[in-house]
Each structure stands twice: as C-alpha cells, then as structure tokens.
Steps between C-alpha positions, in 0.01 A plus 500: 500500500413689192120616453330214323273732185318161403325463881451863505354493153249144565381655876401804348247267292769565197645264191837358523643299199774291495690197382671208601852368444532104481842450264714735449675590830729775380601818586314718288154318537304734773656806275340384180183438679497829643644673188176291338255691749488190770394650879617157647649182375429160682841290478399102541653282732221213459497408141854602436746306722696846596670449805520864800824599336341544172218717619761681719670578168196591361392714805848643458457648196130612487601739767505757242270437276155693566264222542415288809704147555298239627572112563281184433571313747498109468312359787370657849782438689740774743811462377290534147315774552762733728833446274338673194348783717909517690683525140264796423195370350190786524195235426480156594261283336404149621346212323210212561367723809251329630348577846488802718737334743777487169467881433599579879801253444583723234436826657661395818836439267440809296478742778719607784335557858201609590340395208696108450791368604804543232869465594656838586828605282591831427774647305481223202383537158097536574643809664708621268842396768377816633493633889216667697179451678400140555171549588433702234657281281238225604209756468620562140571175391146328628362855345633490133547107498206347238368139580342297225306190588429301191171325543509219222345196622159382602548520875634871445237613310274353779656685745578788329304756747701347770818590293454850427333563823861470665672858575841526327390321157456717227426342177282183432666317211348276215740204417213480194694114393563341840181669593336294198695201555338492863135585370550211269467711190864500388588819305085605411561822630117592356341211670231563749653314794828679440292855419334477837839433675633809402141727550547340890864649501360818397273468736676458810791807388185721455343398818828543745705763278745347328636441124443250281763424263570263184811419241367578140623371187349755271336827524181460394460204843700755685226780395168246568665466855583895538146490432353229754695712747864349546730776619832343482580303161871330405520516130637149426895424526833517362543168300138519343527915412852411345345153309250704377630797359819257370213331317353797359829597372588211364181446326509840287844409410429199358205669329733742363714188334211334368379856275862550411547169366169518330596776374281791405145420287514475148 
C-alpha cells in the first residue's frame, strides 16, 4: 500500500483539505480534484446509491492521481466497510457512529490482525495485483489506512470521548445536518445546542489526539472552522461546485444580453 500524505500530514498536528465526490462518477473526477489542489476526495456510497463496482471504477482510476481516495461508506456493516478498503480505497469514513462499541466494529473491519480482524487477500487491487511480503503488507495497510467516524447524532455526540478514545480511528467527523436533525435544530448550524455539539467534538479529538473534521460549503465557514481548530475540512462536492459556478456563468451572460440589448446610454 502506497504511503497515505493526508494521515501523515493530520498526525503531525497538520491541515489536510479535501473534497467530496457525490455525482459524477467518471474517469477524470479524482484528477480534476487533484489538478484543483484536493489532498483527498471522499467518494459517497450513502447518499448516492453507487453500487462496489462503481467505487471500484472510481478506485481504479484515482490510482494516479496525487490525492488520497477515500470511501463513505453507507452503514457499519463488514461486507460494507472491507469491500471499499479491498478495491483500493485509502480512507474509510463511516456514518451515524454512535457508541464506543460501533467504532471497534469499524476498526475491527478496517484493520487486519493484531489490531482488528479484516479478511486477508493479497495480490488484488488494494495491492496493486502485486506479490511480496504479507505481513508487511498488513503492517502497511493498517499503517497508511485513514478511518473516519462521523459523529452526527445526539447519542454520538454524547459519546463522543468514547469514540475517539478507540485506537485505530483517526478523524472525528461533523455530519453538521443529520447532526442538527438529531439535536432537534434542523439546519441552525449557529444555534447554541448545535454550537455546543460541535465544541464537545472538539473536545474529545483534543483530549485523546485525534482530528476533527467538517464538509464546508464556502470558505469563509471553512476558515471560522480552520480557526476553532478543525484539521481536516472537505470543501463541499461535485454537483453543488458545478451548480454553482454553472450559475455564476450563466448569470453574467445573461447580464451581458440585457446591456447589449439596452444598448449603450444615451
């Protein structure tokens, strides 16, 4: 397994920005992102319906881009959590984590022996189909491998501590609207109840040394969390960045028709 720069960079006590992927599952996708300056790019398998052979595709071709592939998983589950990791997935994220017992589940999947229990196949694409030492294979893979365990509801934010006390999770993630859906404040991301969710996350990654992380929509959030101490931030994803900037586009077109029919002041 390749060295993994974005764990490197976030144990060091660095800043590792990314993006996620939700839409367009093409070739090119983990390219542009990295071309664009992205050090990972989270490719959804809970909101989006894609089935293993699309993120095996996917996998596939961000082999050589220079960023870091990880997987959003859709549910803590084996079969869920290995098959992204065995088609060559370098991060794993998880959603609704919710007790201490969960994030062992996960780590147990994530890792091979001594530190969990994940199926043992070698020479397939997490591997590159490539030969040689199986043990070190296994050291590498639990070494470079990057867990994310989103906490987004209630009962994860109360046992948050729990969460990122387990060894082999890395990253603490906000899920900031099922995380205010839970709190009962639905999308009022500057509510108290919701404000002292996320201080507890911090909290708990600052207290057992691990990252907090958060999708962004826009900079200026993205810099007020940079600033509040979050370490690993997702700019927002493919469909929205392309909606957006289509709209901008579009817009000063259509601003450029209205002056040239109007035609220029008497």
């Amino acid at each position: 397994m390749r060295e993994n720069p974005v764990k490197r960079t976030l144990a060091a006590g660095g800043v590792a920005i990314g993006t996620m992927v939700f839409e367009f599952a093409s070739s090119g996708v983990a390219r542009i992102a990295a071309e664009a300056g992205a050090e990972f790019v989270v490719f959804d398998m809970e909101h989006t319906g894609w089935s293993i052979e699309t993120i095996r595709t996917l996998m596939a071709t961000a082999g050589g881009a220079n960023m870091v592939p990880a997987v959003r998983a859709p549910a803590t589950a084996y079969h869920l959590l290995s098959r992204p990791l065995d088609v060559g997935a370098m991060g794993l994220m998880v959603p609704m984590v919710e007790s201490e017992a969960q994030a062992r589940e996960i780590v147990r999947a994530a890792k091979y022996p001594p530190l969990g229990g994940r199926g043992a196949a070698f020479g397939i694409a997490h591997d590159d189909y490539a030969g040689g030492d199986v043990a070190a294979k296994m050291e590498a893979a639990n070494r470079e491998g990057l867990v994310f365990a989103q906490v987004e509801t209630a009962q994860g934010i109360e046992a948050a501590a729990a969460i990122a006390a387990v060894e082999g999770v890395d990253l603490l993630w906000i899920g900031q609207f099922d995380l205010s859906v839970s709190l009962g404040v639905p999308a009022q991301f500057e509510h108290p109840t919701f404000l002292r969710a996320v201080d507890r996350v911090l909290e708990a990654c600052a207290r057992h040394g691990k990252t907090p992380g958060m999708m962004v929509t826009d900079v200026a959030s993205g810099q007020a969390l940079l600033a509040q101490g979050f370490r690993c931030l997702a700019y927002s994803g493919d469909l929205w960045i392309y909606g957006e900037a289509l709209r901008r586009g579009i817009a000063g077109l259509r601003e450029g028709v209205r002056a040239a029919a109007t035609g220029p002041p008497a």
